[in-house]
N, C-alpha and C positions, 0 to 999 in steps of 0.2 A: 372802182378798185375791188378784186377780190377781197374774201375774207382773209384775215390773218395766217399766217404758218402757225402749224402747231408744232410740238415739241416732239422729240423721237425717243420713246424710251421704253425699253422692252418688247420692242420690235410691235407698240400701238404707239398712232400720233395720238397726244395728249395736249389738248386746253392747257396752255398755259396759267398761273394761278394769278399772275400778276401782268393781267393784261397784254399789250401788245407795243412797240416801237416803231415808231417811221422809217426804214430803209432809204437813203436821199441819194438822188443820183448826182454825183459829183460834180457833172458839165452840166445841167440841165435845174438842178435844183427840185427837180420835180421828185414824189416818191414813187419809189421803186417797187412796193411790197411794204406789209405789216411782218414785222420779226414779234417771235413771243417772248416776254418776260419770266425765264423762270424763277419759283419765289426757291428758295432754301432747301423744301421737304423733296422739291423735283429733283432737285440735283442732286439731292441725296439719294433718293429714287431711281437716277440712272446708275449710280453710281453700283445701288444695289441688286440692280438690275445683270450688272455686266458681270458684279463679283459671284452670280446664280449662275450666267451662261460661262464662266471660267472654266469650272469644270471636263464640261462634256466637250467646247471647242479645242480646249489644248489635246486632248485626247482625239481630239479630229483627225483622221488620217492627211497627213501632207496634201496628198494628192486631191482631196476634197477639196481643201481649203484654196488650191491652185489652180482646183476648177473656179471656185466660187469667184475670186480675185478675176479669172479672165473672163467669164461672163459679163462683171462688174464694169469691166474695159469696155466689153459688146456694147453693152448697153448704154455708157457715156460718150461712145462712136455713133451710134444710131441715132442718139441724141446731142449730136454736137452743134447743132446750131443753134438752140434757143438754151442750151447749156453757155453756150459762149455768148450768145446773146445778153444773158442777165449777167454773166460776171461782169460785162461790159457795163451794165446799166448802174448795178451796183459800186464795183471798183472805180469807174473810168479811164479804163485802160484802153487804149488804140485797137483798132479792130485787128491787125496782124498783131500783135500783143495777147489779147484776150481768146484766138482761135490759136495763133501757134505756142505760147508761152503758157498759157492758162491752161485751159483743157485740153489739150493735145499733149503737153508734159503727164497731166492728169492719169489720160489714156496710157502713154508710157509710163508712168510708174506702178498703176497698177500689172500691166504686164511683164514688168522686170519683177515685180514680190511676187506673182503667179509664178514665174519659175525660183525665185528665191525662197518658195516656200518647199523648194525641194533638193534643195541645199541640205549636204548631208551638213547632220548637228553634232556628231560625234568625233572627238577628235585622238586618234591613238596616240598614248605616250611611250617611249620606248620603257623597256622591266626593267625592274632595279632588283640587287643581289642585296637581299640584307644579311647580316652577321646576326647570330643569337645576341638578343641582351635582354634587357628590361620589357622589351616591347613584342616580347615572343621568342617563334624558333626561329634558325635560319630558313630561308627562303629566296626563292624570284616572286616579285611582285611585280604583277600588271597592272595598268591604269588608262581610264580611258576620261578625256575631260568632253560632258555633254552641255550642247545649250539649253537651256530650259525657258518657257517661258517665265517673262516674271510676272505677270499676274494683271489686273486692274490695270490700264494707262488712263491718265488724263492725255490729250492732245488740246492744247491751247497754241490755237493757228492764228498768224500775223495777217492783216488787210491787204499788203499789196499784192496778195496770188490767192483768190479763198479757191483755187482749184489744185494748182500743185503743190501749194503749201501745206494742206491739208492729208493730201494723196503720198507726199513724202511720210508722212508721222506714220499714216492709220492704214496701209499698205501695206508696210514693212511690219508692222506690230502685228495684225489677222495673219500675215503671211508665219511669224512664230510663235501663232498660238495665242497670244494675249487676245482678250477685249478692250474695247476702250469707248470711254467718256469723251465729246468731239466738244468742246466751247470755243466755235469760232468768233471771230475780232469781232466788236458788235458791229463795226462800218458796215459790214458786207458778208449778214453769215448766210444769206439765204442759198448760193451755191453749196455750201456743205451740206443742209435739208435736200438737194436735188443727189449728191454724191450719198448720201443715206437710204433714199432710193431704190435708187439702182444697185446696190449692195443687197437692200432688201427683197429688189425683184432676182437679183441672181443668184439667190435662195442661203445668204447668212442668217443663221440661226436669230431668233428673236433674243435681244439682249446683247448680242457682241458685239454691235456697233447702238449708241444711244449720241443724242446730240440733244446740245438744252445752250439756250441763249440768252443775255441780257445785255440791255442798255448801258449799265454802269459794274463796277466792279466785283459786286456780289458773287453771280454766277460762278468767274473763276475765282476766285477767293472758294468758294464754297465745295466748288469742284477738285482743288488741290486738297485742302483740309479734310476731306469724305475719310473715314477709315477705312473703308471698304479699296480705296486709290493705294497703288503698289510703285507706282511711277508716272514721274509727270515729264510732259515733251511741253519745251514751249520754244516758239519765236515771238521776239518782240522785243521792248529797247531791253538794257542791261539795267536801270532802275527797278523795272518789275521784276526782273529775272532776278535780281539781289531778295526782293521780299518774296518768292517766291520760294528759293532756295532757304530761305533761314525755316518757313513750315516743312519744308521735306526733309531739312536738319533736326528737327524735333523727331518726324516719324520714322527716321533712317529710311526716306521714299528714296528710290533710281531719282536722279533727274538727268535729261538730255535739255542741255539749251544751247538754241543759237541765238544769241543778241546783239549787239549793236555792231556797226563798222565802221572806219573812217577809213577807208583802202589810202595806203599811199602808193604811187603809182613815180618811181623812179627812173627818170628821163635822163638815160647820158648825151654827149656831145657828139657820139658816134650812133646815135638811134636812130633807126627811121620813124622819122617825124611824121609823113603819115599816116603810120600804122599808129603810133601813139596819140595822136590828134583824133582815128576814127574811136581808139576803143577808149579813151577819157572821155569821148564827146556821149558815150551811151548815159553816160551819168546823167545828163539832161533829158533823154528820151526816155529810156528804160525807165517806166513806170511814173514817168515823171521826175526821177530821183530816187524815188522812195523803193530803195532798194541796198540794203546792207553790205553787198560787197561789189559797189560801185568805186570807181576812184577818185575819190574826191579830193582828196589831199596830193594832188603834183606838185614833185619834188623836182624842179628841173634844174642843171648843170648849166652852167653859167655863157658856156660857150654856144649854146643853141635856145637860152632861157627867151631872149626877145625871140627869135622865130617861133619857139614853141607856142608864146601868148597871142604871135600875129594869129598863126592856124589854125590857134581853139577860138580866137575872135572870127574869123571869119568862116568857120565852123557851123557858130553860132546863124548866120543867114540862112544853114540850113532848117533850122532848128522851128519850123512852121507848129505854130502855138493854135490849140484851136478844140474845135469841134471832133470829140476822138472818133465817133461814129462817122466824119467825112474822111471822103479820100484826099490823101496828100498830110492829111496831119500827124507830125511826130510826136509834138507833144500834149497830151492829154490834161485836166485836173490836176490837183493834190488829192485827198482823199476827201477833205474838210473844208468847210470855212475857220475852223479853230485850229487845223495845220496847217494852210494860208497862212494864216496872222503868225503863228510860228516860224514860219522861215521868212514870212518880210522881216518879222523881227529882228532876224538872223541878217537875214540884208542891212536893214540900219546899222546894226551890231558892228558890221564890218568895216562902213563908213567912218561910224564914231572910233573905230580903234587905230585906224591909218592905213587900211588895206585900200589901195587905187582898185575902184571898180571899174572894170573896162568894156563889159555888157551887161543888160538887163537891169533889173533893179528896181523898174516899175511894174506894175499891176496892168495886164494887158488889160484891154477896155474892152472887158464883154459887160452884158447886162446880167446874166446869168452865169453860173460855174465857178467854182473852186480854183482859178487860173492863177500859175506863177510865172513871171519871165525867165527864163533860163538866165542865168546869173554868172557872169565868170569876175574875180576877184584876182589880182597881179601882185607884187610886191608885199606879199605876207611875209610874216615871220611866226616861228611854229609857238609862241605862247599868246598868240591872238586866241579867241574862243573861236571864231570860224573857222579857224584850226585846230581845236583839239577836240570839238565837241561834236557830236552825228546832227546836221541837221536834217538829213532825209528828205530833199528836196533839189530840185535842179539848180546847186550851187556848186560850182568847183572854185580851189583857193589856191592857186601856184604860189611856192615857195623857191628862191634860188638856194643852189648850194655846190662847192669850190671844187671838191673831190671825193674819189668813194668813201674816205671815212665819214667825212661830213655828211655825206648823203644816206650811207647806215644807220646812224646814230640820231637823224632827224625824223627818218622813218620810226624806227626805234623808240622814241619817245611821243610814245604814244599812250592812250587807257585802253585802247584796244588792239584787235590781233586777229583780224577777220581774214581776209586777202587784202596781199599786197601786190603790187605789179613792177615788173623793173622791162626798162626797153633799154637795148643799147646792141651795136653789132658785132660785140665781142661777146660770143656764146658765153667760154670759159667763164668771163666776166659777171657776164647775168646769171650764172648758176651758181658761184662763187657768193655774188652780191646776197642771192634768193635761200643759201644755207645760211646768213646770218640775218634774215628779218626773222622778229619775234611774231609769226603771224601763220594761222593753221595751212593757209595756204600761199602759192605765189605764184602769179603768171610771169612768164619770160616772152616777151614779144606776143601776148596775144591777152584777150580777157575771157576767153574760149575756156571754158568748162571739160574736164574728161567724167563723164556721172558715175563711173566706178571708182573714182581716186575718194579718199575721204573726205567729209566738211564738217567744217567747225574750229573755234576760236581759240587764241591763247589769251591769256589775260581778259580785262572784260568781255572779251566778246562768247565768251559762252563756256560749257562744261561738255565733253563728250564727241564725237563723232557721228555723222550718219552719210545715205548715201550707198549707193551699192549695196556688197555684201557687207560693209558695216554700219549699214542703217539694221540688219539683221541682226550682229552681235551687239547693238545698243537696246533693242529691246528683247534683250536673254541675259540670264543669269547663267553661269559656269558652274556645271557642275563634277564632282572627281566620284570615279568609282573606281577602288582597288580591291583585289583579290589577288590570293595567294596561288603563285604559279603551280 
């Protein structure tokens, strides 16, 4: 095994102070790479690191910075095969998974912030007449609202993407000017250290990108709390994002979060069943589960509810469990042996509460790997905890329900408000249906993404917006300049 990763901070790798961590490859069990420990002083060290390169990069002409960002692209293209390789080894994501989702996202979003870093920031308001009074003479006053950077970001990046997970935060942030502090998920931070890189070979200033890792909670903890940190971006469940958010309420820090999901995915009597059957069935491949606006929670209408559980059951035959580095396999690992044990748990859960399980449930028989059976559960009802709760793994949980109130109001009753999905072949109906879920976003017949629409949660599932051009307005501050006409 090579020597350990060292730590990124002030554009030198640094010896970590507190040793080094095992990297474990998900399917294989074997290790992947030594991750470094950083102890406190590091993290404080990037932090002041980034708050020293603030200065001169926000003052960086646009057009630098968008060179920098596309180089950055070059270089993760040139190296996209053992870039995808190790996210592979790390994550255990499927090989079309970890080549097109992982670093190919990666690649595209650093080259949508290389032109979003030329996004004008200035916004004109129309003049206002004022009348003499207290506040001066008469006048026209002009005003113009500017984005500004805001300063320091922490990026605290979630395990199931350390490629475009990462690339969404720290793209969009370089691209208005900010620095930032990277504390990737410890499962699998060594893709971040290779995106740090290549940032560095494609000439960002020493300091604007820093990246510092640990095994257990310290690092971010340490990383959010830094005075020198202006805003924190995190993904990850809605637990951490609660204690998260109460230190950034002490320091009046930005936060953008996107956390947990339970998608409900609303099936009428008039849907076509297999388009709803293909894109509920991603819940099981897509990452394994482990994926926040999957639809997990199917809410299906009474009059197609048996077909709908035939479909997704025999769905499931395609659903080939395995080896994600081989061909033909869709489902990969979990990330853990101690997220394993968390969604069997969730499995039994189901059993013990009266939920009919109609596939999966057992532990496929490898010798090696983090493996779940993809899990489909029938006859729920929405105050079961496999229903209200994110297990983030290949478990879907059908609910029936009579008509569109019912099936509004069961969505609805939710802690979260991620995406929800509605199918049915009355457009009117699903757009109708999709203006009243409480949830940031809603597919209408598809699970298909537009990357410029915004993302991000109502209710637990997060604070904020990003994506597109408002991944841009989420890491800027507004500002107002008025003068006297």
């Amino acid at each position: 095994m090579s020597a350990g990763q060292r730590l990124f901070i002030g554009g030198e790798w640094v010896t970590p102070d507190d040793g080094y961590y095992e990297v474990v490859n998900p399917a294989t069990e074997e290790v992947v790479g030594l991750a470094p420990e950083a102890s406190r002083a590091q993290v404080y060290a990037a932090a002041s690191a980034a708050r020293e390169a603030f200065a001169a990069w926000s003052r960086t002409k646009p057009e630098d910075r968008a060179r920098i960002l596309d180089r950055a692209a070059d270089i993760m293209q040139r190296e996209f095969e053992p870039y995808a390789a190790l996210a592979q080894a790390e994550s255990g994501a499927t090989t079309a998974t970890a080549r097109g989702m992982q670093v190919a996202v990666s690649v595209a979003r650093f080259r949508r912030y290389a032109k979003g870093a030329l996004e004008p920031v200035e916004d004109p308001l129309p003049p206002q007449i004022n009348e003499a009074g207290p506040m001066g003479k008469a006048g026209v006053f002009g005003a113009v609202a500017i984005r500004q950077p805001v300063g320091v970001v922490t990026c605290i990046t979630s395990y199931n993407n350390p490629w475009a997970n990462p690339a969404g935060k720290v793209a969009p942030a370089l691209a208005m000017g900010n620095t930032v502090v990277v504390k990737p998920a410890p499962q699998d931070p060594l893709s971040v250290y290779r995106m740090a890189e290549a940032l560095a070979e494609a000439g960002a200033p020493a300091g604007v990108v820093n990246v510092v890792t640990g095994s257990g909670a310290g690092a971010g903890e340490t990383a959010v709390d830094s005075p020198d940190v202006d805003m924190v971006s995190f993904t990850g469940s809605t637990a951490v994002g609660q204690r998260i958010a109460e230190v950034c309420g002490r320091g009046m820090k930005r936060q953008l979060m996107e956390l947990g999901g339970k998608g409900a995915a609303l099936v009428f009597d008039d849907a076509d069943l297999d388009s709803a059957t293909m894109g509920i069935g991603t819940t099981f491949s897509f990452y394994s589960g482990q994926i926040c606006t999957a639809p997990t929670r199917v809410l299906a209408q009474r009059g197609i509810y048996g077909q709908l559980v035939e479909r997704l059951t025999g769905h499931l035959g395609f659903m080939t469990v395995g080896d994600p580095a081989a061909q033909g396999t869709v489902v990969g690992p979990v990330i853990s042996a101690a997220h394993r044990d968390r969604v069997e748990s969730y499995v039994e859960l189901g059993r013990k509460e009266g939920a009919r399980l109609v596939a999966g449930g057992e532990r496929p028989a490898y010798d090696k790997g983090f493996y779940v059976a993809p899990t489909l559960f029938a006859d729920c009802t929405n105050d079961m905890r496999i229903v209200r709760e994110e297990i983030f793994g290949p478990v879907v949980v059908v609910v029936p329900f009579d008509d569109e109130e019912e099936g509004v109001a069961l969505a609805n009753d939710s802690d979260f408000g991620l995406l929800d999905y509605v199918w049915s072949g009355d457009v009117a109906r699903a757009f109708r249906v999709a203006r009243r879920l409480r949830a940031g976003g809603v597919g209408v017949n598809t699970i298909g993404r537009n990357m410029e629409a915004p993302f991000g949660g109502f209710k637990g599932s997060g604070v904020g917006r990003d994506v597109g051009s408002y991944a841009l307005h989420a890491y800027s501050e507004t500002q107002a300049i008025v003068w006297p006409g």
